[in-house]
OpenMM code with the backbone's topology and positions (N, CA, C; nanometers):
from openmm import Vec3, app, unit

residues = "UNK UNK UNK UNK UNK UNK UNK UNK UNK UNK UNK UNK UNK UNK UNK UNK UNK UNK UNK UNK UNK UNK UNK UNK UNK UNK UNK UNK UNK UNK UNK UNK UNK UNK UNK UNK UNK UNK UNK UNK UNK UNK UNK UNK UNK UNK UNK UNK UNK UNK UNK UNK UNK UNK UNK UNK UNK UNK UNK UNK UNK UNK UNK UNK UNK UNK UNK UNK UNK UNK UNK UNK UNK UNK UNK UNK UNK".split()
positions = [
    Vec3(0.4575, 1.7124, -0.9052),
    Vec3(0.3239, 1.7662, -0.9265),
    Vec3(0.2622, 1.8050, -0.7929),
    Vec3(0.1985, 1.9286, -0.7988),
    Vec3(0.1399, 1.9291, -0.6790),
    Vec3(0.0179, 1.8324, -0.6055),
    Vec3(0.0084, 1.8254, -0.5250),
    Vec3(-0.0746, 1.7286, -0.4628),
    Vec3(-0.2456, 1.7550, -0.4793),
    Vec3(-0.2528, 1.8729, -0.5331),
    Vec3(-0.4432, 1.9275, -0.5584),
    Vec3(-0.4373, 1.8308, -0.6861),
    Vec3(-0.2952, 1.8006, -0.7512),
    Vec3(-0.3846, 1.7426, -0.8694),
    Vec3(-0.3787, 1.5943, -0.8544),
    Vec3(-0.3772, 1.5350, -0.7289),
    Vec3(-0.4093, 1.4064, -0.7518),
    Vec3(-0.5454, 1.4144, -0.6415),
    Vec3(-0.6684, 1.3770, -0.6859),
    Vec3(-0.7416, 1.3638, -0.5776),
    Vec3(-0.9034, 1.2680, -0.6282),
    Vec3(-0.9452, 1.2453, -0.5192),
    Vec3(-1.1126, 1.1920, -0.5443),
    Vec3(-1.1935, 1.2778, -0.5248),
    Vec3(-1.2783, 1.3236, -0.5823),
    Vec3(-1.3400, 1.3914, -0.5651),
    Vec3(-1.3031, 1.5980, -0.4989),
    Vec3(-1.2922, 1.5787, -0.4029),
    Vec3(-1.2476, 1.7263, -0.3559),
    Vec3(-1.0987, 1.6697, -0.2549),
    Vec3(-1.0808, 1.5549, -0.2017),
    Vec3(-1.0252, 1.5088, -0.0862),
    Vec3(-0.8902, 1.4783, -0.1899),
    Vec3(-0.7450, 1.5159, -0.1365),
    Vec3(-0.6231, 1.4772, -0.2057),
    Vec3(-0.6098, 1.3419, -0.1619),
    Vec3(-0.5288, 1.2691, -0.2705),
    Vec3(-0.5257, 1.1215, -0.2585),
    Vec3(-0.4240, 1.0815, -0.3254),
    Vec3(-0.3800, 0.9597, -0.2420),
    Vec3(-0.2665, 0.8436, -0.3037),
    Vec3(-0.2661, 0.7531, -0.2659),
    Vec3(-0.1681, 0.6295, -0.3174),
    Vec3(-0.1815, 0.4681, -0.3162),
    Vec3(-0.0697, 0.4559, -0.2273),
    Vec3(-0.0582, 0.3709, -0.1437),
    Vec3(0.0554, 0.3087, -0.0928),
    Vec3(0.0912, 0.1305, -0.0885),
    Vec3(0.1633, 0.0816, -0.0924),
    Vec3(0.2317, -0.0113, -0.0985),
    Vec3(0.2996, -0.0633, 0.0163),
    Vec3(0.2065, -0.1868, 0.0636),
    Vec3(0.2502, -0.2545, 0.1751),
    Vec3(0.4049, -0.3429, 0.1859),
    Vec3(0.3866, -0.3949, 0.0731),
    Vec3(0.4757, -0.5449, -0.0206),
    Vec3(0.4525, -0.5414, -0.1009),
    Vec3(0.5282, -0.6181, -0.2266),
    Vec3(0.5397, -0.6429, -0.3830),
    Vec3(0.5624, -0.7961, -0.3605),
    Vec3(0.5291, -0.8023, -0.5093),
    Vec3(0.5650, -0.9636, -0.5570),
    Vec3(0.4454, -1.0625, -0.4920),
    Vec3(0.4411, -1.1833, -0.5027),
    Vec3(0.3664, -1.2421, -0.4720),
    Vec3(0.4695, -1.3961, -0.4121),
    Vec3(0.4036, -1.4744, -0.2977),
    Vec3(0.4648, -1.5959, -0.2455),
    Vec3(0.4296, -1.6852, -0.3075),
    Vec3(0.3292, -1.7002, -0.4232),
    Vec3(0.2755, -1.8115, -0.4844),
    Vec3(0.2923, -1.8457, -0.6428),
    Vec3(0.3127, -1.9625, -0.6754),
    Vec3(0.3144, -1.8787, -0.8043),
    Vec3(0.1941, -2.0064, -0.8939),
    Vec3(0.1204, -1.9309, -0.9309),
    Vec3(-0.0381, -2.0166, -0.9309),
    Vec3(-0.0141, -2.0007, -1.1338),
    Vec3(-0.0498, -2.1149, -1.1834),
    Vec3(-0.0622, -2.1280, -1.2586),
    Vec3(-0.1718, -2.0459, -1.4022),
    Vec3(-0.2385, -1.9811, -1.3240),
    Vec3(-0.3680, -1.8861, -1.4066),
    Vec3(-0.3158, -1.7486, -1.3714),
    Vec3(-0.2273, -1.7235, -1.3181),
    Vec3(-0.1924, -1.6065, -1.2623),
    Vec3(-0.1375, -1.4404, -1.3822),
    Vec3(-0.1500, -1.3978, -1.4018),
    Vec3(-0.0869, -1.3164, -1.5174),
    Vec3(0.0364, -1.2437, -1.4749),
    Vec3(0.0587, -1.2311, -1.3512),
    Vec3(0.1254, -1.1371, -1.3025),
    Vec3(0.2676, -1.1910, -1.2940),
    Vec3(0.3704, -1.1124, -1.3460),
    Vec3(0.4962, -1.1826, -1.3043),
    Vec3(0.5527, -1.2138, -1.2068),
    Vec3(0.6247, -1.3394, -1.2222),
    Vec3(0.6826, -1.3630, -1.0800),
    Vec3(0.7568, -1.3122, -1.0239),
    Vec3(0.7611, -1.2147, -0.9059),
    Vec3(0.8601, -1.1400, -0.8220),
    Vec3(0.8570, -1.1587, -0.7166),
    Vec3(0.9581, -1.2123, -0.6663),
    Vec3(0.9655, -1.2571, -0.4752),
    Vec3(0.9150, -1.1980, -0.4178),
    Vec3(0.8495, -1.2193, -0.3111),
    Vec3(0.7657, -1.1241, -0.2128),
    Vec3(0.8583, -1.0935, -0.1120),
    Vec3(0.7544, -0.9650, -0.0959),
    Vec3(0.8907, -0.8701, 0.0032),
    Vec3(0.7508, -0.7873, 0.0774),
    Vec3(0.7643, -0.7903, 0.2161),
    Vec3(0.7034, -0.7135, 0.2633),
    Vec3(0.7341, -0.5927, 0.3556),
    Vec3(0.7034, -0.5107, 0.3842),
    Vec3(0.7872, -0.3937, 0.4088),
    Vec3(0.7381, -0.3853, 0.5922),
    Vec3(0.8389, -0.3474, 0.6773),
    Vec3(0.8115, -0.3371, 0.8302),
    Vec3(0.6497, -0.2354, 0.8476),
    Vec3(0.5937, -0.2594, 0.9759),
    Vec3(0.4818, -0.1501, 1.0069),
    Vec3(0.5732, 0.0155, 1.0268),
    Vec3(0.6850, -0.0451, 1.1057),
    Vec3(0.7607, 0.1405, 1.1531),
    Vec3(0.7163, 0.1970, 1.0034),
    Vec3(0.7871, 0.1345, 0.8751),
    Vec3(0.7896, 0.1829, 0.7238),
    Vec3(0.6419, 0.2495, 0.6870),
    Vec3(0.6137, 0.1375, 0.7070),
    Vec3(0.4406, 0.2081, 0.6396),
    Vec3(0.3616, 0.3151, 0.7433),
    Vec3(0.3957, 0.3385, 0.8789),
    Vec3(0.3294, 0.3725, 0.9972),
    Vec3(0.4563, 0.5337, 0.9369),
    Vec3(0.5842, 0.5634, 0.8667),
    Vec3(0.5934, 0.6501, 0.8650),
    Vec3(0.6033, 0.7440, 0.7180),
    Vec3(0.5214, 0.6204, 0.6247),
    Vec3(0.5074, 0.7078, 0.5229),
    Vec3(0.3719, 0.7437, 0.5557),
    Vec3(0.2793, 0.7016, 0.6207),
    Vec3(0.1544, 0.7522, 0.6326),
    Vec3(0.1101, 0.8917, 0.7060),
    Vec3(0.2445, 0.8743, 0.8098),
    Vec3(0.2636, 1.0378, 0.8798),
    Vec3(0.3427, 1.1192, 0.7573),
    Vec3(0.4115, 1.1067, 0.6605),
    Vec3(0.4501, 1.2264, 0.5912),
    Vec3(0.3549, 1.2208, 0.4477),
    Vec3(0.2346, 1.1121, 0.4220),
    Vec3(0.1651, 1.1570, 0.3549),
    Vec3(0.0024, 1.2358, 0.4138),
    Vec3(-0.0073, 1.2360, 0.5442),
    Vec3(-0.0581, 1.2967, 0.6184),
    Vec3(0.0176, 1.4290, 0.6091),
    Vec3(0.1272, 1.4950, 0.6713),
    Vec3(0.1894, 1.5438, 0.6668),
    Vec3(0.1768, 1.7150, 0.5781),
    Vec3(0.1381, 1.6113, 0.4444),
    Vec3(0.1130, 1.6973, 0.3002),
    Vec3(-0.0330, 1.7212, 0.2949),
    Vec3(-0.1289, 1.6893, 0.3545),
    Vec3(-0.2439, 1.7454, 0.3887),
    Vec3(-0.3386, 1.6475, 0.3414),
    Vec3(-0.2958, 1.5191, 0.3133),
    Vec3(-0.3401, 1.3969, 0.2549),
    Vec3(-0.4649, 1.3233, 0.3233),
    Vec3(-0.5610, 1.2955, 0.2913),
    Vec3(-0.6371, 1.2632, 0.3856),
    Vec3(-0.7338, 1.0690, 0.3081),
    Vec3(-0.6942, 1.0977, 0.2169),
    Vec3(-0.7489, 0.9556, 0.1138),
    Vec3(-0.6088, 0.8753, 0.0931),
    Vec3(-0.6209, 0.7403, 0.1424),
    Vec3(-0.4980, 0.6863, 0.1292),
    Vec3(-0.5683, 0.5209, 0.0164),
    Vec3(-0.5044, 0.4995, -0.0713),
    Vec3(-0.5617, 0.3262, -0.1735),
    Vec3(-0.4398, 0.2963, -0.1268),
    Vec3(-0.4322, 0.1817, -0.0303),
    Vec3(-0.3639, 0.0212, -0.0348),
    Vec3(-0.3805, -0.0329, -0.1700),
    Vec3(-0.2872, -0.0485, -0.2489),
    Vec3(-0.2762, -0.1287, -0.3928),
    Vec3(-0.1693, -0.2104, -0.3279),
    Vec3(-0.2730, -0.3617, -0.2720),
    Vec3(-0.1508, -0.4029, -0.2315),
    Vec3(-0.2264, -0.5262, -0.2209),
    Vec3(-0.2223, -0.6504, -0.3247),
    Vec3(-0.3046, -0.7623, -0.3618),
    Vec3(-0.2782, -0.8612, -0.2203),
    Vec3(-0.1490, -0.8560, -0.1777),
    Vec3(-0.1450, -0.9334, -0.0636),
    Vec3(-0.1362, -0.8685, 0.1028),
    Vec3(-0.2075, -0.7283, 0.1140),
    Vec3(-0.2382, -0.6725, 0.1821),
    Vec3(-0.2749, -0.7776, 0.3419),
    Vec3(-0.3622, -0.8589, 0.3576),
    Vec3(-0.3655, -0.9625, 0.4424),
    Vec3(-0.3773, -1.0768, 0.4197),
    Vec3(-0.2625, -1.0965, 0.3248),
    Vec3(-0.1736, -1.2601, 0.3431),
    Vec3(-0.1330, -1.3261, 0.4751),
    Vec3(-0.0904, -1.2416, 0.5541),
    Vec3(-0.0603, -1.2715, 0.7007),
    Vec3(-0.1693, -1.1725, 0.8165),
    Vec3(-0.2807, -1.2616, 0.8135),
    Vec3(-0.3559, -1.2094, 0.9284),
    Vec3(-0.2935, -1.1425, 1.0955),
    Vec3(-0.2179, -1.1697, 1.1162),
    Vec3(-0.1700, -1.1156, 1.2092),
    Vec3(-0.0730, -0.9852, 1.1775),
    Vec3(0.0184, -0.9977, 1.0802),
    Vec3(0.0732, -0.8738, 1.0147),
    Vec3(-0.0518, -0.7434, 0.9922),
    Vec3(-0.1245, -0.8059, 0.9729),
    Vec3(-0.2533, -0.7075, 0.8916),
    Vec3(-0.3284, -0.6233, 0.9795),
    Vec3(-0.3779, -0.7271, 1.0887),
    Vec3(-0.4090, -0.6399, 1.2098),
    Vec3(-0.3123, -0.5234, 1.2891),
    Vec3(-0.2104, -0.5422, 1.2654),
    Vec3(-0.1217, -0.4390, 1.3468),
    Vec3(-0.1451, -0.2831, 1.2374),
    Vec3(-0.2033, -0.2831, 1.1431),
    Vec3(-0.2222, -0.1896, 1.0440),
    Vec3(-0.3133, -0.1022, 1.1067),
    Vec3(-0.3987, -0.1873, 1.1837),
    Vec3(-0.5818, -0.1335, 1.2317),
    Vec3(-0.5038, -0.0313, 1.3886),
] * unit.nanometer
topology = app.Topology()
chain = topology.addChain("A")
for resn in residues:
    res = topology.addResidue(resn, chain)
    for name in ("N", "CA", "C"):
        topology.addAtom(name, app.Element.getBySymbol(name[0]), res)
């Protein structure tokens, strides 16, 4: 699909994905259990240049454990 048709408002947009799964597995939780896996910065530092790339300028982190590791998280900034 072309990329005009995903957008907010006028600005093209997409989600990216830091890690999956979760390290915990909490009893109230709904979500299934899937090992956590988190993906290197090079990874995410070069899908962000080829979704830049495409003229992308709105990026959603859907990514519940986004800063689980405070120090991982900062290297994002």
């Amino acid at each position: 699909m072309p990329v005009k048709n995903y957008s907010i408002g006028k600005n093209p947009y997409t989600f990216l994905l830091a890690s999956r799964g979760c390290p915990f597995n909490c009893s109230f939780c709904g979500k299934p259990l899937v090992p956590y896996r988190r993906r290197t910065l090079k990874s995410i530092e070069n899908e962000v240049d080829q979704i830049a790339g495409m003229g992308i300028r709105a990026v959603d982190f859907e990514d519940d454990m986004l800063n689980l590791d405070i120090a991982f998280f900062r290297g994002y900034a």
